[in-house]
DSSP file (Angstrom, degrees, kcal/mol; ACC not computed):
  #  RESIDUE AA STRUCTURE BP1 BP2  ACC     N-H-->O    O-->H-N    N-H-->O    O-->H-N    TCO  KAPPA ALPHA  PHI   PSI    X-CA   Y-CA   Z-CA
    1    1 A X              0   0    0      0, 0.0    14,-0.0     0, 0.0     0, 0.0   0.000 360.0 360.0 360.0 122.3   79.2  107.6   87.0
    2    2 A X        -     0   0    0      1,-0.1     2,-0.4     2,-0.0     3,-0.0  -0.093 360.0-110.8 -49.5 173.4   81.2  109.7   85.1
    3    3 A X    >   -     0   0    0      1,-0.1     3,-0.8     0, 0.0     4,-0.4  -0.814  21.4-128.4 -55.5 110.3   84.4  109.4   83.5
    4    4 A X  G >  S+     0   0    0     -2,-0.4     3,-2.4     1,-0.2    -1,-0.1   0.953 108.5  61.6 -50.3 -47.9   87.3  111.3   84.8
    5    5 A X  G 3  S+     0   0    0      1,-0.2    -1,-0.2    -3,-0.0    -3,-0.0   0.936 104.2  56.3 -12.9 -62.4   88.2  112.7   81.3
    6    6 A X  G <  S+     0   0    0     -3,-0.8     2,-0.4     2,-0.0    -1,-0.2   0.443  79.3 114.9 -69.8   2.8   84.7  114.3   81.5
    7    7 A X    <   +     0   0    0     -3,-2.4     2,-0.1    -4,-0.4     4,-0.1  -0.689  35.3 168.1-105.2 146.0   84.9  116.1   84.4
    8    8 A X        -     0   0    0      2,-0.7    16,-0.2    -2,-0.4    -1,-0.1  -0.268  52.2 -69.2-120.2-161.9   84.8  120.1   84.8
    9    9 A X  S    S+     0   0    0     -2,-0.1     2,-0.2    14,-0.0    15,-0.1   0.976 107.6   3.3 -70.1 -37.1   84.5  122.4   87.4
   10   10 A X  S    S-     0   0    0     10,-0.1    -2,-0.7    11,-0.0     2,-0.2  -0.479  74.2-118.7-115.0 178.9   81.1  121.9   88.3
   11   11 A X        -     0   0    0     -2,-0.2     2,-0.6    -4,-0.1     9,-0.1  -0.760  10.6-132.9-166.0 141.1   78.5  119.8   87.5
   12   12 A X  S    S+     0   0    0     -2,-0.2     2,-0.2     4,-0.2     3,-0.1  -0.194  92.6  19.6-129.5  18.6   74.9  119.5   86.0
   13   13 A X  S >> S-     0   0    0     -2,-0.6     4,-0.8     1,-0.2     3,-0.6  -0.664  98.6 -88.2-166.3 138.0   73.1  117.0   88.7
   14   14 A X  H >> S+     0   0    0      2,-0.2     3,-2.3     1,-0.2     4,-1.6   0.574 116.3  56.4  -9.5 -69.5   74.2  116.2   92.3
   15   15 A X  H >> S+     0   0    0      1,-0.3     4,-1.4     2,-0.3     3,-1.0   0.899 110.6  51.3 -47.2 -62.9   76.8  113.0   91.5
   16   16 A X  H <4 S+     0   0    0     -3,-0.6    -1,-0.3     1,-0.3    -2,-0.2   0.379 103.8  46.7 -92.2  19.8   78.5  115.0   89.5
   17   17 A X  H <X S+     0   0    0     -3,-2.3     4,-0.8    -4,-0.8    -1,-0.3   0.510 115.2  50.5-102.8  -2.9   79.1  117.7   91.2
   18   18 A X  H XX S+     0   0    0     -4,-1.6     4,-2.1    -3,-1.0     3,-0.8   0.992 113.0  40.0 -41.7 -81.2   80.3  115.6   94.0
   19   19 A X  H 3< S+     0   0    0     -4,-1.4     4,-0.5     1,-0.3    -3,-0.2   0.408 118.9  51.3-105.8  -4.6   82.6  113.3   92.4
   20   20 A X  H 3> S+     0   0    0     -5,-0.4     4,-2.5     3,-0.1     5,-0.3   0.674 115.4  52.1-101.3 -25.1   83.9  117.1   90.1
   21   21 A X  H <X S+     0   0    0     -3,-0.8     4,-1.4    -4,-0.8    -2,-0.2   0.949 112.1  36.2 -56.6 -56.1   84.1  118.5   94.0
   22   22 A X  H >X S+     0   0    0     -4,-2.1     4,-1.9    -5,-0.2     3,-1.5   0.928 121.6  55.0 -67.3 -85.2   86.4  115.6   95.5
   23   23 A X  H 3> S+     0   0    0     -4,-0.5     4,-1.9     1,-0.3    -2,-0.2   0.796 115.5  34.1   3.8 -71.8   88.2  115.8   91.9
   24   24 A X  H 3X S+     0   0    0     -4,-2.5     4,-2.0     1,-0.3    -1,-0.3   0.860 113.4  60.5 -83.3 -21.4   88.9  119.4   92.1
   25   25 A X  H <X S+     0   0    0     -3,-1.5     4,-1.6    -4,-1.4    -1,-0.3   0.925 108.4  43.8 -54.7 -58.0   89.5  119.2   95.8
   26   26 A X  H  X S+     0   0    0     -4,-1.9     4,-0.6     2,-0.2    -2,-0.2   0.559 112.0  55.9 -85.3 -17.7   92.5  116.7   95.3
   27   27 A X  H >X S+     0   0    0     -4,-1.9     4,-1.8    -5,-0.4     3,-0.5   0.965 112.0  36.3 -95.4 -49.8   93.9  118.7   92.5
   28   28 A X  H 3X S+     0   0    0     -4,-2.0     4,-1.6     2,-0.3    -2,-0.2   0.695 117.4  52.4 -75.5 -26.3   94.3  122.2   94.2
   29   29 A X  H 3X S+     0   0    0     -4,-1.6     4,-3.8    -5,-0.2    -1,-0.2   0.950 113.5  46.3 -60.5 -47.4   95.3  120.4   97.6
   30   30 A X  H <X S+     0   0    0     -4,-0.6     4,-1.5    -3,-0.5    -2,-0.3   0.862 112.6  51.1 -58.2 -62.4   98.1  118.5   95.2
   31   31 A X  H  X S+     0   0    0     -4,-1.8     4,-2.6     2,-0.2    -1,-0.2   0.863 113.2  46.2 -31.8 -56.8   99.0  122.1   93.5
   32   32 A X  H  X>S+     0   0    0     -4,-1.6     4,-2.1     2,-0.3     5,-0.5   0.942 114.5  41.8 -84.8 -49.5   99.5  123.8   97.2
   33   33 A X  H  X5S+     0   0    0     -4,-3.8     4,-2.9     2,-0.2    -1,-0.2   0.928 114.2  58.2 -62.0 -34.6  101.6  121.2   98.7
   34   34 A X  H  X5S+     0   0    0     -4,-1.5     4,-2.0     1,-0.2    -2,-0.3   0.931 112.7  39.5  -2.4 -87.1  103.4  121.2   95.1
   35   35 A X  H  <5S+     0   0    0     -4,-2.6     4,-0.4     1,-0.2    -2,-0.2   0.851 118.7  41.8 -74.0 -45.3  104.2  124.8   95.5
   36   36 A X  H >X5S+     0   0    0     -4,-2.1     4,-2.1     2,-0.2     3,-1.4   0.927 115.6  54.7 -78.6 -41.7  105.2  125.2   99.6
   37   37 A X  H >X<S+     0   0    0     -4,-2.9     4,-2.6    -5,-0.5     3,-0.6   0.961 109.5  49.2 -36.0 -76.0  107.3  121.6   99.1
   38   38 A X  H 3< S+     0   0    0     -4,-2.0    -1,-0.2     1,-0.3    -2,-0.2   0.511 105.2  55.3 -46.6 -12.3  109.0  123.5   96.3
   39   39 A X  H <4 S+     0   0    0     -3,-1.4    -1,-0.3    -4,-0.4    -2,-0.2   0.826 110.5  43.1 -93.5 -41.0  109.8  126.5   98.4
   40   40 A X  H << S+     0   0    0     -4,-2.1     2,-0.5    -3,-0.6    -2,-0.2   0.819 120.4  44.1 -86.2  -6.7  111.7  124.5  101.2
   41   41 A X     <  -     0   0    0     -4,-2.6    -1,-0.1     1,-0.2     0, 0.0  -0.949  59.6-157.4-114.8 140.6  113.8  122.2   98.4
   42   42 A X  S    S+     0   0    0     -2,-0.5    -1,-0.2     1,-0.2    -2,-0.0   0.968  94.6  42.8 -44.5 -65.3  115.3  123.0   95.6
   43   43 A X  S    S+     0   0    0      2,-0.0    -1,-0.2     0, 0.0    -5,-0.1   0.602  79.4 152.6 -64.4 -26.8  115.3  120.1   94.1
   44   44 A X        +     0   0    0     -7,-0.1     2,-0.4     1,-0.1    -6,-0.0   0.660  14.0 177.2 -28.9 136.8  111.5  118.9   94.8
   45   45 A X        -     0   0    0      2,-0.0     2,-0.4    19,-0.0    19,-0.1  -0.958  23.7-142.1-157.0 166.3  109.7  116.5   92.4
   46   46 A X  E     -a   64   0A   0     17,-0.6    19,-2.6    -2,-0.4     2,-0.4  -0.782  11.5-160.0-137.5 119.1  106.4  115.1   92.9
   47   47 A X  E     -a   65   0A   0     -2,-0.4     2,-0.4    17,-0.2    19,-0.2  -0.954  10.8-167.8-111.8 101.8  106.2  111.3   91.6
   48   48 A X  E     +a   66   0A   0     17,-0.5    19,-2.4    -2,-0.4     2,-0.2  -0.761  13.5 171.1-101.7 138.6  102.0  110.2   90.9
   49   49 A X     >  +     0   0    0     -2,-0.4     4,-0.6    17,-0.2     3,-0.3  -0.460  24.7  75.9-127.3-148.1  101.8  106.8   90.5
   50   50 A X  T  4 S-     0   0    0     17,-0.5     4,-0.2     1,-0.2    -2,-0.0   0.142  91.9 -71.3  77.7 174.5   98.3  104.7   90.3
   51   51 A X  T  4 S+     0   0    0      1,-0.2    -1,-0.2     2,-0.1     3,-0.1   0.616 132.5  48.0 -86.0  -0.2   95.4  104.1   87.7
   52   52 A X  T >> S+     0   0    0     -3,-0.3     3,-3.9     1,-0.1     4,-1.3   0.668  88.5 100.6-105.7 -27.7   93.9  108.2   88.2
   53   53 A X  H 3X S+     0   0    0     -4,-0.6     4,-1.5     1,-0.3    -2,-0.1   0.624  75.8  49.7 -50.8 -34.0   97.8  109.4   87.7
   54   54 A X  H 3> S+     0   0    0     -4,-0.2     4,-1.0     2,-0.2    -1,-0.3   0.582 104.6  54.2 -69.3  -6.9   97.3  110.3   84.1
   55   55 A X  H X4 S+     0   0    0     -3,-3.9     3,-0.6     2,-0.2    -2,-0.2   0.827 113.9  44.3-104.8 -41.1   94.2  112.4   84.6
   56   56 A X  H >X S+     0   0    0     -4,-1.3     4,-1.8     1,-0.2     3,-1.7   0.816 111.9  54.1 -73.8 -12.3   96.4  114.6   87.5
   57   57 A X  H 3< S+     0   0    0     -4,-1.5    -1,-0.2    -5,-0.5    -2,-0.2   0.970 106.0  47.0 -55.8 -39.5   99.0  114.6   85.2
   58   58 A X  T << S+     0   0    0     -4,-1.0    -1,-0.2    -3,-0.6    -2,-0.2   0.423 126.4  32.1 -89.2   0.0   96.6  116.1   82.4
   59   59 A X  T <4 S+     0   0    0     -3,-1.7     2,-0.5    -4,-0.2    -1,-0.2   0.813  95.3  86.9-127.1 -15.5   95.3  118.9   85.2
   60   60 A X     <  -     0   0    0     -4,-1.8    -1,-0.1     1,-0.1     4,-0.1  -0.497  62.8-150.2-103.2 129.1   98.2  119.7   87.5
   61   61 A X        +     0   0    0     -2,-0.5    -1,-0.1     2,-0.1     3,-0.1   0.900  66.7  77.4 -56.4 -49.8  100.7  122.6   86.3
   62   62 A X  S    S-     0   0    0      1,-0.1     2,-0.2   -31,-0.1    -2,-0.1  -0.194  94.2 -83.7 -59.7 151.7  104.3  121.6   87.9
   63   63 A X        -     0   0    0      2,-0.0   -17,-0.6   -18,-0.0     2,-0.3  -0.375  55.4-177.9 -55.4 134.8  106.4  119.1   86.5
   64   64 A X  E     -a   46   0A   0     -2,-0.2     2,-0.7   -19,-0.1   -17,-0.2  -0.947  32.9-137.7-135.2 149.4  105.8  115.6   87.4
   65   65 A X  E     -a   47   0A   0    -19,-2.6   -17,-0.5    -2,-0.3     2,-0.2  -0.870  27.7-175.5 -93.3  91.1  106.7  112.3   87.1
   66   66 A X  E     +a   48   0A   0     -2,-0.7     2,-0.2   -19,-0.2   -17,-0.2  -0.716   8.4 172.7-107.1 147.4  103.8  109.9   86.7
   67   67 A X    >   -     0   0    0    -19,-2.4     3,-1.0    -2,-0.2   -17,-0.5  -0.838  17.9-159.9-160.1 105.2  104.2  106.3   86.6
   68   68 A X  T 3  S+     0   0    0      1,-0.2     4,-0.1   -19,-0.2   -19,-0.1   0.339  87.3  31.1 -83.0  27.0  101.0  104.1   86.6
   69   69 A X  T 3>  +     0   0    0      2,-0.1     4,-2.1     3,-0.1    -1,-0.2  -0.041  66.0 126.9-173.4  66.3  102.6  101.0   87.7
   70   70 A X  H <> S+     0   0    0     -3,-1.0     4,-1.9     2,-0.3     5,-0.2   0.926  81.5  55.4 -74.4 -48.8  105.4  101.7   89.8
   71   71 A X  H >> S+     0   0    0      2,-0.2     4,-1.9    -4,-0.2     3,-0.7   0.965 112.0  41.0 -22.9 -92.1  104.0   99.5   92.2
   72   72 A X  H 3> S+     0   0    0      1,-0.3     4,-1.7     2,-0.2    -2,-0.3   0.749 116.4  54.1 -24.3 -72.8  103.7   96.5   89.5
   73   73 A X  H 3X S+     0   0    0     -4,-2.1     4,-3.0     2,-0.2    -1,-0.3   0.802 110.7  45.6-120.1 -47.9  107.4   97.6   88.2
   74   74 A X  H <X S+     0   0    0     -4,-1.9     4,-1.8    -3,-0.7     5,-0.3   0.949 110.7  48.7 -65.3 -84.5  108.9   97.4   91.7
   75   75 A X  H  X S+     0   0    0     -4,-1.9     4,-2.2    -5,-0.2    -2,-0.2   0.861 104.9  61.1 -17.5 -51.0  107.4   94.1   92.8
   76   76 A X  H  X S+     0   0    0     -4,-1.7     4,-3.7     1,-0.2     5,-0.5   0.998 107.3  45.4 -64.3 -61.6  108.6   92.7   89.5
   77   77 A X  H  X S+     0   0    0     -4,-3.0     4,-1.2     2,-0.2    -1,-0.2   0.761 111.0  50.1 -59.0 -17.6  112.4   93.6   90.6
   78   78 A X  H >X S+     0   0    0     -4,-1.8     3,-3.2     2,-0.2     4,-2.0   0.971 116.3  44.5 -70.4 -81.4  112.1   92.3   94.1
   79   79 A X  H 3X S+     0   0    0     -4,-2.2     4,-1.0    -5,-0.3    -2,-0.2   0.718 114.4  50.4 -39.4 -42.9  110.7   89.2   92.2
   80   80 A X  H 3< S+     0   0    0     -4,-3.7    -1,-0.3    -5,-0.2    -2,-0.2   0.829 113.4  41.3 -52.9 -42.6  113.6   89.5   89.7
   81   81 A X  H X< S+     0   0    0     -3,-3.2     3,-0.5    -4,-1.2    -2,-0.2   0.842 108.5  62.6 -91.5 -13.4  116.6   89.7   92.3
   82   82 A X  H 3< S+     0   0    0     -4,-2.0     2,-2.5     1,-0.2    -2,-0.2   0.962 107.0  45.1 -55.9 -75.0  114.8   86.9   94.5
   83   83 A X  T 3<        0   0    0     -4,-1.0    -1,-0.2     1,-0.3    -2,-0.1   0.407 360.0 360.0 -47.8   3.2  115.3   84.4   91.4
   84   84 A X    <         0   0    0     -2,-2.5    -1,-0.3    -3,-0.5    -2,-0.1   0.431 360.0 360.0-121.6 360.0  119.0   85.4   90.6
């Protein structure tokens, strides 16, 4: 299996052009809702959180806020304000 780093538009044997198809699929879907969001608010911003979140950070054009363990970082304050 590839790497996500490694992946392009296409790809040179079936798997990887599957897994650069789903890839490129989830970044241009992510782009469009991106841009119509951003037509009904002003303000919009698009928060990616997860273990892939630096690889849409590295492909998708609008500003974003990626935070690969938001999850982890939340949990920890519930666990923090239980104990106090």
């Amino acid at each position: 299996m590839q790497k996500t780093e490694d992946y392009s538009l296409t790809g040179i044997n079936t798997n990887e052009a599957i897994v650069n198809g789903v890839l490129n699929g989830i970044v241009f879907e992510l782009e469009k809702y991106m841009e119509e969001y951003g037509k009904q608010y002003y303000d919009f911003k698009t928060v990616i959180t997860g273990g892939d979140a630096i690889f849409f950070v590295k492909k998708l054009k609008n500003t974003i806020f990626a935070n690969l363990n938001l999850v982890l970082t939340g949990l920890n304050r519930i666990l923090e304000e239980n104990e106090a």
